[in-house]
N, C-alpha and C positions, 0 to 999 in steps of 0.2 A: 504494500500500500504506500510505503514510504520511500521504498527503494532504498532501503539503509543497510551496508555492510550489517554482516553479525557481529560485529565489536560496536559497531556503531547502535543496534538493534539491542544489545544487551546494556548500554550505559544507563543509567541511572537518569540521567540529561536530555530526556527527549519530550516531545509534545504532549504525550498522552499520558506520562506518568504525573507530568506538573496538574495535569487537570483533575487526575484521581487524587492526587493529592491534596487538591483541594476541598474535591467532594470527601473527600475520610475526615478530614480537619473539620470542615463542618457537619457533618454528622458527630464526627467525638465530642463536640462543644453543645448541639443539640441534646445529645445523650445525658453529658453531665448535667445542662440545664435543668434538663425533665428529674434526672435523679434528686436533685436539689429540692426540685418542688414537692417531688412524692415523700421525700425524705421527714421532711415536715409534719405530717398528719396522717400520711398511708400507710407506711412500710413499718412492716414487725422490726420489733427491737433487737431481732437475731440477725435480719440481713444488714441492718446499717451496724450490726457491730463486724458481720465477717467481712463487709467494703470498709469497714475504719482500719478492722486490721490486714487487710487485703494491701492498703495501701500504706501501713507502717513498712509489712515485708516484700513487697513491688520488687524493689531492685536484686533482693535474694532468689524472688522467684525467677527472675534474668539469670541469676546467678545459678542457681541450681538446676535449669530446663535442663540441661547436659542430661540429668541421670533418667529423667522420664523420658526423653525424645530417645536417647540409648535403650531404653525394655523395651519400649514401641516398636521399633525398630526391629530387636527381637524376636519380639510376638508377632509381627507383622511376616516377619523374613519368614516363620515357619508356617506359615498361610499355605495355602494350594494359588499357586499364580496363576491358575484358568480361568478366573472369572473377576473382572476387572470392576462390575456394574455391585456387587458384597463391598467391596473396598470402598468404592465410591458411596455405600449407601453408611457405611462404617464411619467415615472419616468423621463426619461432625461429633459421632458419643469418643473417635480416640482422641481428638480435640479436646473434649471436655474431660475424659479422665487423664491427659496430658496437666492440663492446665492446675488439675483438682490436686494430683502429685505432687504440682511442684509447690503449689499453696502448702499441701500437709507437709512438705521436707521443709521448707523454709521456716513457715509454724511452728517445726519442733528447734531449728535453729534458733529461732527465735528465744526461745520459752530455757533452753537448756543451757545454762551460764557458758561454756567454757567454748559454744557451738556458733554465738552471735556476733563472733567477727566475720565467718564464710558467708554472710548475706548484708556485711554493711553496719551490722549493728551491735556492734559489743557489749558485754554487761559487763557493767564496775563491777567486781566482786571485792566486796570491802573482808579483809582479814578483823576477825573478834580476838579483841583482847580481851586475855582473864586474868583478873588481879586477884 
């Protein structure tokens, strides 16, 4: 459509990524919006606490996708590769139990003193003195 080499086709710098990136940008900004509003009067006090802590451990969950995208990977490679349309209908739940991993590894980084620097977040462990 473009007539663009594949080095030129694979950059990051073309027409049609600057436009999706647009529409992603405002969609994300929508999303938060509406969350904001619902956040206020609608939503159970269990989801606004796993998006509170969802977004203390973010950057662990970056940090840790290694070890779930790795079993995926796994589990996936020892599939039967004959039927492409299984996979295709898979991908959204390995998506979400992708995502759910890496929330529960970071979580427990989180939560386990000596584990919260691997996701950005250290805990002081203050030494007790006994007189």
């Amino acid at each position: 459509m473009l007539n663009l080499t594949l080095n030129k086709a694979e950059e990051v710098h073309q027409p049609f990524i600057f436009i999706y990136d647009v529409v992603i940008i405002g969609y994300i900004v929508w999303l938060g919006l509406r969350y904001a509003d619902l956040r206020k009067n609608y939503l159970p006090k269990r989801i606004t606490n796993f998006v509170a802590i969802g977004a203390k451990i973010s950057f662990g969950i970056y940090l840790s996708q290694t070890l779930p995208l790795a079993l995926m990977f796994v589990l996936l490679s020892s599939l039967p590769s004959g039927n492409g349309w299984v996979l295709l209908v898979m991908l959204p739940f390995i998506y979400i139990i992708t995502a759910l991993m890496g929330y529960a590894l970071s979580y427990f980084f989180y939560k386990v003193p000596p584990f919260g620097f691997l996701i950005g977040r250290p805990q002081h462990i203050r030494k007790v003195v006994r007189t």
